[in-house]
Backbone as CSV, one residue per row, in Angstrom:
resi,resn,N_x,N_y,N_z,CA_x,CA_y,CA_z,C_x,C_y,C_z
1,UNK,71.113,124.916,106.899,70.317,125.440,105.818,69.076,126.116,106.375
2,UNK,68.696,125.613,107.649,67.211,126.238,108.181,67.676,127.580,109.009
3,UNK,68.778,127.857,109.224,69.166,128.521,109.723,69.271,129.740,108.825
4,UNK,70.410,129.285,107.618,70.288,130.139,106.589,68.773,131.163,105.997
5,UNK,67.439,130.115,106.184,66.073,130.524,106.227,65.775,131.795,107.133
6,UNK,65.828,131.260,107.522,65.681,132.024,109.210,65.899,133.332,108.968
7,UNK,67.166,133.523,109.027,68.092,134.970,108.882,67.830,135.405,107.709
8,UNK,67.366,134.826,106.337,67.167,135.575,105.175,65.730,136.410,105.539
9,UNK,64.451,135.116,106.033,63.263,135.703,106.437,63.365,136.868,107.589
10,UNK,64.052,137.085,108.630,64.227,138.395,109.460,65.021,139.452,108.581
11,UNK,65.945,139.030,107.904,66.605,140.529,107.130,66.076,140.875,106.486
12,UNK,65.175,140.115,105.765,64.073,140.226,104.014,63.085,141.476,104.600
13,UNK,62.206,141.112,105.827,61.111,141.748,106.798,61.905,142.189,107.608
14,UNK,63.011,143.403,107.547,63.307,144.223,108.530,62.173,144.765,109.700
15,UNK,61.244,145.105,108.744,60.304,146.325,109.720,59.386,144.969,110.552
16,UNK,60.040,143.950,110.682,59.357,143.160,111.924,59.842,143.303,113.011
17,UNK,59.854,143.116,114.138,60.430,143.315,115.035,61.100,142.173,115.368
18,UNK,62.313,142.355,116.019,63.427,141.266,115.942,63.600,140.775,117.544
19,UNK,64.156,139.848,117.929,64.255,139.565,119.325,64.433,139.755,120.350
20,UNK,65.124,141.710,120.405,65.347,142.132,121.317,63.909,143.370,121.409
21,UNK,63.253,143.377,120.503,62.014,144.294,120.622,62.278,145.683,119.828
22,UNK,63.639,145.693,119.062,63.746,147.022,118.158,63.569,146.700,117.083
23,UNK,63.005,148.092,116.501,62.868,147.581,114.847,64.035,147.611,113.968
24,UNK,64.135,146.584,112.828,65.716,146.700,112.153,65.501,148.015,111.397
25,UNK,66.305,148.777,110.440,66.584,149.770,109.707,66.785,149.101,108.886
26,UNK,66.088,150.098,107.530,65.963,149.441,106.299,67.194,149.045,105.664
27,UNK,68.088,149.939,105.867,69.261,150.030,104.777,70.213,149.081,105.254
28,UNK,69.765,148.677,107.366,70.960,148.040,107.602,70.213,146.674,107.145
29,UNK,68.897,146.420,106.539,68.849,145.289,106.468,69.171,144.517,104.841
30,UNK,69.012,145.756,104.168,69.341,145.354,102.877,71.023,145.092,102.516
31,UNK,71.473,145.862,103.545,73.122,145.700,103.273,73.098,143.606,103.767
32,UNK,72.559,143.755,105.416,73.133,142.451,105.584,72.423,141.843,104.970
33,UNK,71.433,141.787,103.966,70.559,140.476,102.698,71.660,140.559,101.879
34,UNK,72.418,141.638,101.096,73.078,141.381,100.414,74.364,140.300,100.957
35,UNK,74.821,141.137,102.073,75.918,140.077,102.677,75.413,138.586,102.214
36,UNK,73.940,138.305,102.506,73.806,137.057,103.222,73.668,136.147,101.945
37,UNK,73.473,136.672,100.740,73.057,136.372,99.197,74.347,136.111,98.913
38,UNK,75.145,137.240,98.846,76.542,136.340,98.593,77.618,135.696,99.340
39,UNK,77.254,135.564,100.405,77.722,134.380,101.235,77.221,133.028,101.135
40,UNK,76.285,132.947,100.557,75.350,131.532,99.958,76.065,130.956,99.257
41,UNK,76.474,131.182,97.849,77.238,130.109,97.106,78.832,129.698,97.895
42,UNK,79.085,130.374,98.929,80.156,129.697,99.891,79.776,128.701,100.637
43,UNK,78.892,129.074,101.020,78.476,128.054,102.123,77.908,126.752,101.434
44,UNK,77.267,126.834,100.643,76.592,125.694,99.800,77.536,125.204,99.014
45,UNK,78.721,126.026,98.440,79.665,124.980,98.002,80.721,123.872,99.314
46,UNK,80.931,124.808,100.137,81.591,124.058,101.575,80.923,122.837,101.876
47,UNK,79.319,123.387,101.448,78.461,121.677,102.304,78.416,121.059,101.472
48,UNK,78.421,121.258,100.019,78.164,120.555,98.789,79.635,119.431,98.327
49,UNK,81.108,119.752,98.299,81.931,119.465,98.384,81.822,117.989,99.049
50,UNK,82.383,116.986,98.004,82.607,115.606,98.365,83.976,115.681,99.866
51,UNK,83.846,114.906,100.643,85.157,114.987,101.120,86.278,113.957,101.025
52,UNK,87.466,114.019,101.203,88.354,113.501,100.292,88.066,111.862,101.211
53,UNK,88.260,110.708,100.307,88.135,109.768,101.044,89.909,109.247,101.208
54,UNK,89.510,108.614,102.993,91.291,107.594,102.894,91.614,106.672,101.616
55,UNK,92.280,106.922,101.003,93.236,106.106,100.534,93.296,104.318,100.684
56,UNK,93.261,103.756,100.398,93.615,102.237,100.815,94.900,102.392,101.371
57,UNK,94.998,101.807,102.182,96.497,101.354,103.211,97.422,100.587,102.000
58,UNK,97.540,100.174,100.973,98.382,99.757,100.159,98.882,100.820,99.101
59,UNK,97.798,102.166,98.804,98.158,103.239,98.056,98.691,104.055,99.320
60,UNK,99.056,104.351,100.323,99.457,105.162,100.935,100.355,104.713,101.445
61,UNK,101.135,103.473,101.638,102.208,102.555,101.765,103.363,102.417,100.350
62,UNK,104.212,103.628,100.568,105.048,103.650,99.265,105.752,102.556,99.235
63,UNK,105.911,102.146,97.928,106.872,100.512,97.954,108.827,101.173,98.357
64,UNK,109.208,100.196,98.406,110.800,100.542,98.511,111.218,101.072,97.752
65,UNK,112.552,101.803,97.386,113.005,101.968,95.854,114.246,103.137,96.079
66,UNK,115.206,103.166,95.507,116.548,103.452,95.542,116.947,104.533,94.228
67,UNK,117.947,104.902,94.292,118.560,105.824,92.983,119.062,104.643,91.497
68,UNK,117.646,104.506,90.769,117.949,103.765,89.681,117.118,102.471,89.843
69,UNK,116.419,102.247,90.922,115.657,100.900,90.911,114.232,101.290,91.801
70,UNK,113.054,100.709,91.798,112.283,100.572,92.610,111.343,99.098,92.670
71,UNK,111.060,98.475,93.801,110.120,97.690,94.156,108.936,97.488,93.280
72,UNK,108.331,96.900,92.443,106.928,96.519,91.797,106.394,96.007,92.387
73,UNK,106.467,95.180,92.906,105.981,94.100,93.663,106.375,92.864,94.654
74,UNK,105.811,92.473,95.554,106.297,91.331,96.063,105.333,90.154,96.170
75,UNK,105.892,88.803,96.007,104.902,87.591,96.189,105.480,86.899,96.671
76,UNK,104.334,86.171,97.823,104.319,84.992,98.608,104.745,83.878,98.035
77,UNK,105.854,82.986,98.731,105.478,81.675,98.365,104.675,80.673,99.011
78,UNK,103.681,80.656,98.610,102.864,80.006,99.589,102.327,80.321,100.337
79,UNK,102.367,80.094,101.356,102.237,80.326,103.203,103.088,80.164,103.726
80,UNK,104.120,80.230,103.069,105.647,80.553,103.381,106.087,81.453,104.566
81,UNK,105.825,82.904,104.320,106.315,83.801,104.917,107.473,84.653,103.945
82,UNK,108.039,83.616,103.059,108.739,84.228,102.011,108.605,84.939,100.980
83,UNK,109.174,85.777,100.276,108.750,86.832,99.780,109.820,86.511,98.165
84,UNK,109.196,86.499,97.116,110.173,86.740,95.585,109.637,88.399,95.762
85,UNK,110.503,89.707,95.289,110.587,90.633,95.212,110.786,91.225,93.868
86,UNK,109.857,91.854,92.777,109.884,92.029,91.504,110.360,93.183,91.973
87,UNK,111.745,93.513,91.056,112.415,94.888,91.091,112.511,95.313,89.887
88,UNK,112.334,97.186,89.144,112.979,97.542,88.115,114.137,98.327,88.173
89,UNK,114.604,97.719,87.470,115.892,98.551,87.309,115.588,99.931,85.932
90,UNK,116.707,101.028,86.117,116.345,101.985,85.486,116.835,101.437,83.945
91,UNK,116.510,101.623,83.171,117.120,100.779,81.767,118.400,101.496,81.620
92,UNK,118.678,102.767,82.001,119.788,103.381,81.582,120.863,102.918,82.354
93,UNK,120.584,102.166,83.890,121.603,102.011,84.790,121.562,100.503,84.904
94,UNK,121.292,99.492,83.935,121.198,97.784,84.399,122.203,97.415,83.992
95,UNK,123.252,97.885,83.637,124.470,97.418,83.880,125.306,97.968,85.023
96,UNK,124.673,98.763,85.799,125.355,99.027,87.090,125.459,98.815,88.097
97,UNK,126.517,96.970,88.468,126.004,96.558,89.586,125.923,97.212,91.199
98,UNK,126.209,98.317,91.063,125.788,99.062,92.271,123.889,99.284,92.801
99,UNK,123.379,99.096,91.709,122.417,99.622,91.452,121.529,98.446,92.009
100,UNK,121.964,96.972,91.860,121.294,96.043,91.935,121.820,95.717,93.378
101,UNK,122.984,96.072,93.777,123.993,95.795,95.062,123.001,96.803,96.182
102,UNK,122.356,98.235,95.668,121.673,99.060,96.784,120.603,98.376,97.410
103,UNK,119.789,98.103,96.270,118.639,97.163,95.796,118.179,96.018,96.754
104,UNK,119.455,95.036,96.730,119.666,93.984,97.674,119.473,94.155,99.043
105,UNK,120.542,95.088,99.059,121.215,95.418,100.862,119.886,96.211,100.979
106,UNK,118.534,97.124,100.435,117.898,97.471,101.196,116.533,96.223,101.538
107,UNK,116.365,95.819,100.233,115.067,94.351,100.723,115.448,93.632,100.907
108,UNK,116.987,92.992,101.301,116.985,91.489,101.995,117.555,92.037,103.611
109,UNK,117.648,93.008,104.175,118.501,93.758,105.427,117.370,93.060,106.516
110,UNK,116.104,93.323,106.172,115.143,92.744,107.271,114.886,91.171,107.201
111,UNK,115.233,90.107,105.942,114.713,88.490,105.523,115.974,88.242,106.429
112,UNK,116.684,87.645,107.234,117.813,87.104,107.923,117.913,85.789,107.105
113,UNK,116.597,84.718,107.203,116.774,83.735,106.510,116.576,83.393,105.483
114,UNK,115.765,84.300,104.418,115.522,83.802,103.066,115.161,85.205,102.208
115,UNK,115.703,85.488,101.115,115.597,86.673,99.992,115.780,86.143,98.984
116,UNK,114.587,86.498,98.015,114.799,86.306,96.539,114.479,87.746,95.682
117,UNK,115.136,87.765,95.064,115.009,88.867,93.917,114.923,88.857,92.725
118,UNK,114.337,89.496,91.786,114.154,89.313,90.288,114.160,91.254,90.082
119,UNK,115.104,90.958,89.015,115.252,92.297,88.077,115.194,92.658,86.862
120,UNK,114.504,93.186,86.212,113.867,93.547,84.843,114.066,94.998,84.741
121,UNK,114.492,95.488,83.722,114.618,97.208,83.133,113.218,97.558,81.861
122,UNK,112.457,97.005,82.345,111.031,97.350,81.654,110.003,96.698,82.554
123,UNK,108.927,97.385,82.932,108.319,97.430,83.901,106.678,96.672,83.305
124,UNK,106.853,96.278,81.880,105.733,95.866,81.106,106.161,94.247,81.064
125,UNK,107.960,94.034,81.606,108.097,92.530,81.385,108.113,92.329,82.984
126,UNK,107.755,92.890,83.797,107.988,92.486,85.498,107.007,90.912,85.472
127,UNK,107.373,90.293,85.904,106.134,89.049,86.122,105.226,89.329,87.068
128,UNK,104.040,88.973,87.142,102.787,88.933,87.826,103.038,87.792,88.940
129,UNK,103.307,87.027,88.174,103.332,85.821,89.210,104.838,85.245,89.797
130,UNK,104.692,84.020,90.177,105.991,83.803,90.858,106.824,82.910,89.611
131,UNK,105.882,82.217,88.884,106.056,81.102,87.282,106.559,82.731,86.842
132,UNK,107.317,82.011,85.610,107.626,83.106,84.399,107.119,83.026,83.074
133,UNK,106.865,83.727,82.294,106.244,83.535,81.371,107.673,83.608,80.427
134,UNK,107.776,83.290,78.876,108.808,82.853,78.190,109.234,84.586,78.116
135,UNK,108.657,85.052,78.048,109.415,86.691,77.253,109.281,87.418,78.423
136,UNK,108.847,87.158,79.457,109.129,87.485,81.357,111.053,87.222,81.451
137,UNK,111.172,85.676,81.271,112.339,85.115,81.527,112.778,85.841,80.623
138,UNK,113.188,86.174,79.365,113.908,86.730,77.933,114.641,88.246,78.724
139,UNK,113.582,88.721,79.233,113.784,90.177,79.616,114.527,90.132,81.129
140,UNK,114.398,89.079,81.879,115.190,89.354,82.768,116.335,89.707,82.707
141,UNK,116.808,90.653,84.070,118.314,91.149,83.856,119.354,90.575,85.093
142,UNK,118.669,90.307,86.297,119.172,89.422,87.189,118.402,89.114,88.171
143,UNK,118.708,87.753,89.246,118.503,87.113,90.193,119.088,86.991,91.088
144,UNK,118.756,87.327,92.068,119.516,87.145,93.483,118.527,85.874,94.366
145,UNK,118.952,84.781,95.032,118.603,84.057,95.940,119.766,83.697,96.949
146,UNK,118.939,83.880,98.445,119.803,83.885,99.165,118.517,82.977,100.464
147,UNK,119.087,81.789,100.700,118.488,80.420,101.808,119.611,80.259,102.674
148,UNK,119.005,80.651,103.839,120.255,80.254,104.751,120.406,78.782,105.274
149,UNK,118.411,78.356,105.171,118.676,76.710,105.377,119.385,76.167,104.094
150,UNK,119.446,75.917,102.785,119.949,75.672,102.178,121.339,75.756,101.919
151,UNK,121.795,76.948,102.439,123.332,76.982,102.340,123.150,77.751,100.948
152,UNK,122.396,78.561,100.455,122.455,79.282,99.071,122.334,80.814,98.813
153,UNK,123.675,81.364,98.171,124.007,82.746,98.087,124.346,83.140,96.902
154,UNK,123.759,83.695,95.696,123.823,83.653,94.960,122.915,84.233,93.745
155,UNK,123.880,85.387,93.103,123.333,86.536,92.026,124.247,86.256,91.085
156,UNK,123.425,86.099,90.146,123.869,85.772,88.864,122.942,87.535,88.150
157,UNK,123.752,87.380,86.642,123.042,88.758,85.819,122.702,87.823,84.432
158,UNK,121.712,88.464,83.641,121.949,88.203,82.173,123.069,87.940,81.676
159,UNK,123.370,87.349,81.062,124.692,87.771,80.124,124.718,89.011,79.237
160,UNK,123.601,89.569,78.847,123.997,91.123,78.477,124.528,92.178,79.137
161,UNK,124.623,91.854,80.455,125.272,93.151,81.825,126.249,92.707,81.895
162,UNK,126.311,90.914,82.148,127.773,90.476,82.352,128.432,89.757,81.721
163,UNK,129.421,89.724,81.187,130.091,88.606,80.313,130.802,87.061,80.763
164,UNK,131.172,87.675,82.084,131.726,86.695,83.041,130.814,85.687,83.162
165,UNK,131.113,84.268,82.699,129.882,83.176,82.360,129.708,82.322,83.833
166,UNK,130.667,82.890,85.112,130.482,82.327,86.296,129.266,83.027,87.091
167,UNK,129.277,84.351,86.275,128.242,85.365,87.227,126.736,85.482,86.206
168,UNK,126.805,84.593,85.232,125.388,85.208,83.786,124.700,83.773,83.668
169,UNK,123.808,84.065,83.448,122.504,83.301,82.784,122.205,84.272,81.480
170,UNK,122.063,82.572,80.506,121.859,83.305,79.203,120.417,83.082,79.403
171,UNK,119.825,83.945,78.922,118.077,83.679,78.668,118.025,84.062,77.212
């Protein structure tokens, strides 16, 4: 900005003498004031301009998510290391167990020993927490748990996707 000073005060007072000992010319000095007048609101907007801040490392970390489902969230159990995984499913595709089958095979591929999953087709009934709330549970559409210490493998659906009462939970 003092700089900007500077150069307005030598172009403004051409007929001073300038640093090499010649005098400026009038016309060349009024041309470069004009230059220098409207080059100002550039420059002062360039310095004026907020600059963009980073992101949080959790907004710039896209969650998982597949053709018809994506990741909401995940929670700890505990100090576990284990992870319950809130998934939505697309409402148009929750009867398509492919959809919940992609779903799986991409967030349990890295757990070797323990994956849990929860799936909901409305993203206003996903649970917050790891408890369910009564109309959390109502809206669920399926569960996957899979413990390898336990010996437990096992996805069940609503009974609205599936009818088969070996593979559904009524909620």
């Amino acid at each position: 900005m003092l700089f900007y000073c500077r150069v307005a005060f030598f172009l403004f007072y051409g007929w001073k003498k300038f640093s090499s000992g010649v005098l400026m010319n009038k016309k060349l000095t009024s041309i470069a004031f004009v230059a220098l007048v409207l080059s100002w609101p550039v420059s002062a907007a360039s310095l004026s301009q907020p600059k963009p801040e980073a992101q949080p490392q959790a907004q710039q970390t896209q969650l998982p998510h597949g053709d018809g489902w994506r990741l909401v969230r995940s929670l700890e159990l505990g100090n576990s290391g284990n992870f319950i995984h809130m998934v939505l499913i697309d409402s148009t595709r929750d009867m398509d167990k492919a959809v919940y089958g992609a779903a799986l095979s991409k967030l349990c591929r890295s757990e070797p020993d323990f994956c849990r999953v929860r799936f909901w087709n409305q993203e206003r009934h996903v649970s917050q927490s790891i408890s369910f709330k009564d109309s959390e549970f109502k809206a669920l559409r399926a569960e996957y748990i899979f413990n390898r210490a336990g010996g437990v493998q096992q996805l069940l659906y609503a009974c609205t996707v599936v009818s088969d009462k070996s593979q559904c939970f009524s909620n």
